[in-house]
Every structure is written in structure tokens, then in C-alpha cells.
ROFI-891203 format. One record per residue (C-alpha): chain; x, y, z. Coordinates in Angstrom, 1 decimal. Each point is the difference from the previous one (the first is absolute). Example, Ala and Ser with C-alpha at 12.3 -4.5 7.8 and 13.67 -1.06 7.14 Angstrom:
// residues 2
("A",(12.3,-4.5,7.8));
("A",(1.4,3.4,-0.7));
END
This chain:
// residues 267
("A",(2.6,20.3,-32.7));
("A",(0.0,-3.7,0.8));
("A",(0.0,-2.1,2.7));
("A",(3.8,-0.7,0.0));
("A",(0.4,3.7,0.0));
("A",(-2.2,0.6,3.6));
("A",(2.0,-3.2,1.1));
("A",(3.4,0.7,-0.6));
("A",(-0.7,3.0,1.2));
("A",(-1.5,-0.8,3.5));
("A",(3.4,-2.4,0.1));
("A",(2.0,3.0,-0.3));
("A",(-1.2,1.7,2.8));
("A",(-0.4,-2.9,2.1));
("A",(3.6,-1.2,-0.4));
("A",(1.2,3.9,0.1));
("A",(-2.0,-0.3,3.4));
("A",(1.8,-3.4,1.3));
("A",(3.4,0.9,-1.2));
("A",(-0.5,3.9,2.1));
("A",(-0.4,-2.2,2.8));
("A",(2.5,-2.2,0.1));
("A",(2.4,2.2,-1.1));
("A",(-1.1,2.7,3.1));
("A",(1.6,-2.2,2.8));
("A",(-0.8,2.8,2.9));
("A",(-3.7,-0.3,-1.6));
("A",(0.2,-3.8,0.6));
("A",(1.4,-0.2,3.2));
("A",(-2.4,3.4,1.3));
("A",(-3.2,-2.3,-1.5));
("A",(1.2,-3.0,2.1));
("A",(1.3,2.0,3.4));
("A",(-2.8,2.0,0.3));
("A",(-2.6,-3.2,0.7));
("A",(3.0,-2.2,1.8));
("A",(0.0,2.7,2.9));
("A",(-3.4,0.1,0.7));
("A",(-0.1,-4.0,0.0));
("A",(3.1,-0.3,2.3));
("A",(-0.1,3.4,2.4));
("A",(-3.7,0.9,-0.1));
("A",(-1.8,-3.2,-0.2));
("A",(2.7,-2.0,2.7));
("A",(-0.7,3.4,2.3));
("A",(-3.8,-0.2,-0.1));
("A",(-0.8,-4.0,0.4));
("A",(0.2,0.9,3.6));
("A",(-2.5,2.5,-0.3));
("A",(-2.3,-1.8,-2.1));
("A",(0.9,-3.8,0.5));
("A",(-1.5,-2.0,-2.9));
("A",(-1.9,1.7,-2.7));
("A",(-2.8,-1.5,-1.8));
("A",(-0.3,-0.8,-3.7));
("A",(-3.0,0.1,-1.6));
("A",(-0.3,-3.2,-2.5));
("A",(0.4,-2.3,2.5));
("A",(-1.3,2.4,3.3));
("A",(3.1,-1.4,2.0));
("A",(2.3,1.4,1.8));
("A",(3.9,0.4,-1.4));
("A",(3.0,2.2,0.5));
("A",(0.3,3.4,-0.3));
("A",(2.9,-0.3,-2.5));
("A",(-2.4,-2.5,-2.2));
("A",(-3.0,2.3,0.3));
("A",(1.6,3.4,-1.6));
("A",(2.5,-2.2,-2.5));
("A",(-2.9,0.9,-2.4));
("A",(-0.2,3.9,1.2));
("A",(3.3,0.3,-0.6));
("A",(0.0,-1.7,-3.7));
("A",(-2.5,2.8,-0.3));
("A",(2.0,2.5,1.0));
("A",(2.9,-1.0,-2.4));
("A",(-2.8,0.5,-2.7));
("A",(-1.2,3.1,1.3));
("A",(3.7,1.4,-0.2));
("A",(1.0,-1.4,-3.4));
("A",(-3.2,1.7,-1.3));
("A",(0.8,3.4,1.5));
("A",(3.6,-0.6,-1.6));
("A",(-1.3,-0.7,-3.0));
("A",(-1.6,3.2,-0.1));
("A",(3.1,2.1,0.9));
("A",(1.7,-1.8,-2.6));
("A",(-2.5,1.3,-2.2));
("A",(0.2,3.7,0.9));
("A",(3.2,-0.9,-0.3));
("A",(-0.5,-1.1,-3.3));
("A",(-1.7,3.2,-1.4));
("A",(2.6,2.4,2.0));
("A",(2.6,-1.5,-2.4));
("A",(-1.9,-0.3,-3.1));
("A",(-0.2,-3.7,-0.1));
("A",(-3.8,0.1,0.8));
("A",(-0.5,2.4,-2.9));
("A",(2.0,-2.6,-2.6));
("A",(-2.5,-3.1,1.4));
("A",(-3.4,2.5,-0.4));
("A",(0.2,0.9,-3.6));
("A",(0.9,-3.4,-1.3));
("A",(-3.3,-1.5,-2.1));
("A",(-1.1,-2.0,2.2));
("A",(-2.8,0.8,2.3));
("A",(0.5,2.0,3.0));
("A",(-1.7,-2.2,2.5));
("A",(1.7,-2.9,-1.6));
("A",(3.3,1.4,1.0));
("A",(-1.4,0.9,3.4));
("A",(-1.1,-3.7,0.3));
("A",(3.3,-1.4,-0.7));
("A",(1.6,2.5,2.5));
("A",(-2.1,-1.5,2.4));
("A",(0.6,-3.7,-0.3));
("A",(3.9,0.7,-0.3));
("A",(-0.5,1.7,3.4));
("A",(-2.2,-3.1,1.0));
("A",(2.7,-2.5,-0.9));
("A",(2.5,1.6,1.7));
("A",(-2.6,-0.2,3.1));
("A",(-0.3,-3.0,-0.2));
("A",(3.6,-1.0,-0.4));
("A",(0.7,1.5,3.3));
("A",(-3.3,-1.4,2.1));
("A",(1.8,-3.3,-1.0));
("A",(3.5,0.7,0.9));
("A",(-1.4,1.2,3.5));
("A",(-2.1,-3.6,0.4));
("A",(3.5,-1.3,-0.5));
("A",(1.7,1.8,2.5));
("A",(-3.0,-0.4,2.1));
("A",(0.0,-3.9,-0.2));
("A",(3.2,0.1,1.5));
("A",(-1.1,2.2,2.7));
("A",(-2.4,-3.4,0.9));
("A",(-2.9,2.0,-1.3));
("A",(-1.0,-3.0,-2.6));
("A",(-3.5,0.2,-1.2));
("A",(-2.1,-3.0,-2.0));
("A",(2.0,-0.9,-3.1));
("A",(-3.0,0.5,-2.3));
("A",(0.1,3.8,1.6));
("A",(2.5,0.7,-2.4));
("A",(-1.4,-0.7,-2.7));
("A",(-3.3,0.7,0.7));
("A",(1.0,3.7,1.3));
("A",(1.2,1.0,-3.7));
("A",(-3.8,1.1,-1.5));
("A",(-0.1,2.0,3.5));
("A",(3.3,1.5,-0.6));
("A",(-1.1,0.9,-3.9));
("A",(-3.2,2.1,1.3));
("A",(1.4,1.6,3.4));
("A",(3.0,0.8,-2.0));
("A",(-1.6,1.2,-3.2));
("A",(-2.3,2.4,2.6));
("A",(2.6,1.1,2.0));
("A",(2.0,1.1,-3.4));
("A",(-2.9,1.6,-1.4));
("A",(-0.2,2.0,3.0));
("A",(3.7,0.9,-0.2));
("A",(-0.8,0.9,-3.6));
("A",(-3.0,2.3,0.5));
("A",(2.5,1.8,2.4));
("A",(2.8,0.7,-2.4));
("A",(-2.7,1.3,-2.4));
("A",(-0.3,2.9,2.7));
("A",(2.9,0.5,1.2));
("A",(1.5,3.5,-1.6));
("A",(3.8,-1.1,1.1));
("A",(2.0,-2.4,1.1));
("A",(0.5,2.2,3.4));
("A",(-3.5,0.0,1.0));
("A",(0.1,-4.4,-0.3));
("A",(1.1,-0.4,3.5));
("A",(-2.5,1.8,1.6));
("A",(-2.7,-1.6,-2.4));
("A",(0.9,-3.6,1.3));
("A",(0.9,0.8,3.3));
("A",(-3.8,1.2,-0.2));
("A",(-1.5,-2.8,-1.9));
("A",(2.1,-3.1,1.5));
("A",(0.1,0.4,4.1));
("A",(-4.0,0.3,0.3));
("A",(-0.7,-2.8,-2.6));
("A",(2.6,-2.2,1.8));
("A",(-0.6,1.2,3.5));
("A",(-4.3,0.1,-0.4));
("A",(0.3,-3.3,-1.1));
("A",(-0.1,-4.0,0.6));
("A",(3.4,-0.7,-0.6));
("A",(1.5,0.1,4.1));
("A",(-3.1,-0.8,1.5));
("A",(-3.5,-1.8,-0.6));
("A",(-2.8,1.9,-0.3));
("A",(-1.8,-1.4,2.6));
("A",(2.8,1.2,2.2));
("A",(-0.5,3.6,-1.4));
("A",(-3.8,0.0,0.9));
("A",(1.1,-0.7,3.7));
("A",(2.2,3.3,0.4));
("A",(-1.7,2.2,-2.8));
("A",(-3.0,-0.5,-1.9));
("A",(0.2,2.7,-2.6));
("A",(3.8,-1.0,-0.5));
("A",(-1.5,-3.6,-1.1));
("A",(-2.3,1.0,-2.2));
("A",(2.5,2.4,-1.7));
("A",(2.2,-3.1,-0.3));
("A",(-2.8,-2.0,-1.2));
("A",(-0.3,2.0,-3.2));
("A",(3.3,0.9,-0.4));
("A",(0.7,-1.8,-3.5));
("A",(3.7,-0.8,1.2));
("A",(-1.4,-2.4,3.6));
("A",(-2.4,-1.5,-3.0));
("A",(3.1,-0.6,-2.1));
("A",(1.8,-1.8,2.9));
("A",(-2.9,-1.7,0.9));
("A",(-0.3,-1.0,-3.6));
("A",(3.9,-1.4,0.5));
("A",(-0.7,-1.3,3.6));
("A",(-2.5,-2.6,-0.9));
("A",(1.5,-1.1,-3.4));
("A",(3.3,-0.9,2.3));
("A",(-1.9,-2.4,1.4));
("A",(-2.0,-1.7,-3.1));
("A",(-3.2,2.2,1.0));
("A",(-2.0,2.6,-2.7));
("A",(-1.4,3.6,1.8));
("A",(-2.5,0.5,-2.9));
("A",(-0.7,3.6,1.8));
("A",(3.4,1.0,0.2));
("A",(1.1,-1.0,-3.3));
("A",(-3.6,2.0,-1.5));
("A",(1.5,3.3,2.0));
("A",(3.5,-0.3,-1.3));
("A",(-0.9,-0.4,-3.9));
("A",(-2.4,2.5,0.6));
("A",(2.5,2.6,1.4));
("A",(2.6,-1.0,-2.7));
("A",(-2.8,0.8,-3.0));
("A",(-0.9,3.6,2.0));
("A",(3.7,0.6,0.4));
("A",(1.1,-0.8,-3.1));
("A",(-2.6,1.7,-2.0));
("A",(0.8,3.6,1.9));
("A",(3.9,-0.6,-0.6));
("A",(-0.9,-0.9,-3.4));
("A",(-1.7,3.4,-0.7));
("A",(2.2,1.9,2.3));
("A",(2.7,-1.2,-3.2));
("A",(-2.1,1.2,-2.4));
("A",(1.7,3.4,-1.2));
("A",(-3.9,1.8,-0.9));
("A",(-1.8,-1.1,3.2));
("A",(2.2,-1.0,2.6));
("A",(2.7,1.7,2.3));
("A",(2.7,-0.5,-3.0));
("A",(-2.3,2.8,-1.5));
("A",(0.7,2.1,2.4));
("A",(3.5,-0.5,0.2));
("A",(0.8,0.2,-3.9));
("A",(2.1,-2.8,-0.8));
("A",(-1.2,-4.1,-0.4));
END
């Protein structure tokens, strides 16, 4: 095998990925509503309750609606990476998983390509909702978006990876809801992404420090400060580090004589 082989390949999947998107319209439009409700119900309900929020780059005080802009961005990566992963179980209910598996190419290649298409298509949307956002008068520093895409490569590569080690588990395609239902709500909820964590410590100090290690508030940290030109050395160390732990177990969970496939008898 050559390198044109592993990348024509990894453009296959990619595009495959891109094109499953845009072609999904109630996909699209579930990835985009989900965020815009929280931004325009939630966030307009609670700036009573909390006034200004403040932002950790520049320690200053801003809008609500500015501060979680980033939690939410988060949470359209966090949800694209659990869709991923149904797609994926998906995938190997229908026999199209089994046809990707047994080509020559190495397994955790494959895996890896899976994942950026997943990231792309992250990453796609986090940009779409900055659009819809900027209208909303939530405008951030120009250089933010730009800036923001390395952060929006590593949360989204983490979050996916997550999403993948999931599908590696999950039996059937039944059993998914439950699994994310289980796995999203505390990651989003214990998290940094509606309120700062000094805030937290205030009310509950255990519930901080759960959110302080929780690697999704370190991947919307990692996207908070890069929206405004600034580099969270810690966060983006915890993020790479969850996406290498991640992806090794859903890597072997693939492997059909040690993981879960094992178990299960098919690729």
C-alpha cells in the first residue's frame, strides 16, 4: 500500500461523511436548533438571574449570551460526536461497517478517518451557528474565528473519540439512546459551559471540582479562550490527552480478537 492508497481513502470517507450531512436536512437543521434554543430561551431567561457573567481571558465581565456562545459550540460537538457513533452502529447493523473493516488497510487507520469526517462535519456546524449567532449581536473578536479552528480540531477530535469508544460497546442500535442520554446530560450539565467555575464553587464545591476535570468544560475552555486570541496550555494538555486515552480504547474495542467486536462476532 502507498500513500495515495491511505489518502484517497481517508477522502472517501471524509466526503461520504460531508455529503451524509448535507444531504440529512432534519440532521442539519436538529444540529443547528438544538444550540439556537438554549441561546435565545435559556440564556435571555437567565441574564436576570445571573446579570453579567465573567470570562476568563480578559477577567471582565460580559453577557450571558457571549459567555456560553462557546458552551454551546461545545455542545454541537458533543452531539455530532454521539451521532457519529450511532451512525456507526448503524453502520455495522447494516453491514456497511463490516465492508469498511476488512479492507487492507489498517484498522485504526480507518477508525482515524471516521473520526476526522465526524470532526469536519463538527466543525462545519460550530461555524454555521457563529453565523447565526453574529446576527443574534453576539459578535466576538474577528481573529476568534480563526483562531478558534485548532480548538475546534482537538475538542472535536475528543469529543468524537468518545462517541467512538461508545459505539464499540454498544450491542444494538436500541440500547444508543439510553447510552447517550447517560454519557451527554452529566458531561454537559457538570460542566463549564452555562456557568463559570468560580460560580460553581459558590453553590457547590464538589460539583466544581467534578466540572473542573470533566474533559468536555476543558474542551470549552480550550474553545473559550482561543475565541478571544488567548492559549489555555492546561486545557488544551487535558483535551489531547483524553482524545489519545479515548481513542486507544475505541481502537481496541474494534479489534475483532481483543475488543468488544470479539465478543460480538462480526468486525
Amino acid at each position: 500500500m502507498i500513500a495515495l492508497h491511505y489518502l484517497r481513502a481517508m477522502e472517501g470517507i471524509i466526503v461520504r461523511e460531508l455529503w451524509r450531512f448535507l444531504l440529512q436536512r432534519e440532521r442539519f437543521v436538529a444540529a443547528l436548533v438544538r444550540p439556537l434554543v438554549w441561546l435565545f430561551i435559556f440564556a435571555a431567561g437567565f441574564r436576570s438571574t445571573l446579570g453579567m457573567a465573567i470570562i476568563p481571558p480578559y477577567e471582565t465581565y460580559i453577557l450571558y449570551e457571549v459567555y456560553i456562545t462557546p458552551g454551546l459550540i461545545g455542545m454541537i460537538q458533543l452531539f455530532n460526536g454521539m451521532q457519529s457513533s450511532l451512525s456507526m452502529v448503524y453502520d455495522r447493523e447494516m453491514g456497511s461497517m463490516r465492508t469498511l473493516l476488512i479492507t487492507p488497510l489498517p484498522r485504526w487507520f480507518l477508525l482515524t478517518s471516521k473520526l476526522l469526517a465526524g470532526t469536519a462535519v463538527s466543525i462545519l456546524q460550530a461555524y454555521v451557528f457563529l453565523a447565526v449567532a453574529w446576527f443574534y449581536d453576539i459578535q466576538l473578536p474577528w481573529q476568534g474565528y480563526l483562531w478558534v479552528i485548532p480548538a475546534l480540531i482537538a475538542s472535536g477530535l475528543m469529543l468524537g473519540a468518545l462517541g467512538m469508544l461508545l459505539s464499540s460497546f454498544i450491542k444494538q442500535l436500541e440500547n444508543f439512546a439510553g447510552v447517550m442520554n447517560f454519557v451527554i446530560f452529566p458531561m454537559f450539565f457538570m460542566s463549564t459551559a452555562l456557568y463559570p467555575l468560580w460560580k460553581m464553587r459558590e453553590s457547590s464545591p464538589w460539583l466544581a471540582q467534578i466540572a473542573e476535570y470533566n474533559p468536555f468544560s476543558q474542551a470549552v475552555e480550550l474553545i473559550r479562550f482561543a475565541l478571544y486570541g488567548q492559549f489555555n496550555q492546561w486545557a488544551l494538555m487535558y483535551t489531547l490527552g483524553a482524545l489519545l486515552l479515548f481513542m486507544a480504547v475505541a481502537i481496541l474495542g474494534y479489534n475483532p480478537s481483543k475488543g468488544m467486536m470479539k465478543r460480538k462476532g462480526r468486525p
